[in-house]
C-alpha positions as CSV (number, residue, x, y, z in Angstrom):
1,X,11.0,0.8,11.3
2,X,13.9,2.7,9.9
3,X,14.0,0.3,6.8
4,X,10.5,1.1,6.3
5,X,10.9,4.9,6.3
6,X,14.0,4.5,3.9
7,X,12.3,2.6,1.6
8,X,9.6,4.6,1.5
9,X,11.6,7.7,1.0
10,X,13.6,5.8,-1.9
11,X,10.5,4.8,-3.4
12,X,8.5,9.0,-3.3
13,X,11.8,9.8,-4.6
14,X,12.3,7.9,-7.9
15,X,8.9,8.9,-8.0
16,X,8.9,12.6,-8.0
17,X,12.7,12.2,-10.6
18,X,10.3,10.0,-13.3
19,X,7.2,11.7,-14.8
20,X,6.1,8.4,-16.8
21,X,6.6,6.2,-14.0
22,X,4.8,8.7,-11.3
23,X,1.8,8.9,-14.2
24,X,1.7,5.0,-14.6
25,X,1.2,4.0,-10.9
26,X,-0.7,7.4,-10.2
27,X,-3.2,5.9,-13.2
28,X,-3.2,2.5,-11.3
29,X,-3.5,3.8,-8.1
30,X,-6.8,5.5,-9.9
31,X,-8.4,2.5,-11.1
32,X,-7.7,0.8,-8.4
33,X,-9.9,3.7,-6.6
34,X,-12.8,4.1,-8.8
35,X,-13.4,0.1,-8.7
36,X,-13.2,0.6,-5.0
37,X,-15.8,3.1,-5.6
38,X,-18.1,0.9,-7.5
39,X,-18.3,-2.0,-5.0
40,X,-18.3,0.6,-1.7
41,X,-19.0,0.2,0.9
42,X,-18.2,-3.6,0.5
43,X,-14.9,-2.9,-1.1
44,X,-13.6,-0.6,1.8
45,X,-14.9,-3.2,4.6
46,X,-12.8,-5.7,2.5
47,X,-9.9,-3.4,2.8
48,X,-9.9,-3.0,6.3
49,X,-10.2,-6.6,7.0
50,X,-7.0,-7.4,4.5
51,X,-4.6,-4.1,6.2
52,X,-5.8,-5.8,10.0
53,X,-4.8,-9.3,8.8
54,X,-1.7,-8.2,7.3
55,X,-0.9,-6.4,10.4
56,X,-1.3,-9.1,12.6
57,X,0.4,-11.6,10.1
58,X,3.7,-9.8,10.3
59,X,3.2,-8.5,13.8
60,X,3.0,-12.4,14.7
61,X,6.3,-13.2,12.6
62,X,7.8,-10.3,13.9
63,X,7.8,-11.4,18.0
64,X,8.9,-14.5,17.1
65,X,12.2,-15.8,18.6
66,X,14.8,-16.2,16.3
């Protein structure tokens, strides 16, 4: 869980040092949104579905012995 966090720290930081790069995934994190929009409510039942199975997925690696 601590990996997690640092990565995700790492990653908002570089963000918020670069401009162009926080503009080009802010852009695709956009379009990514308003095609969301366009298929909704489909689109976020979809969603859902794909965050619960990728939960359980590495949940399910996670416990096993190594």
């Amino acid at each position: 869980m601590l990996r997690a966090v640092s990565l995700g720290g790492l990653a908002a930081l570089f963000l918020a040092i670069s401009p162009p790069l926080r503009t080009q995934v802010l852009g695709v994190i956009g379009s990514g949104v308003s095609g969301m929009e366009l298929y909704a409510p489909f689109s976020y039942i979809v969603g859902v579905i794909l965050v619960l199975v990728t939960l359980v997925i590495s949940f399910n690696r996670g416990s096993r012995a190594r």
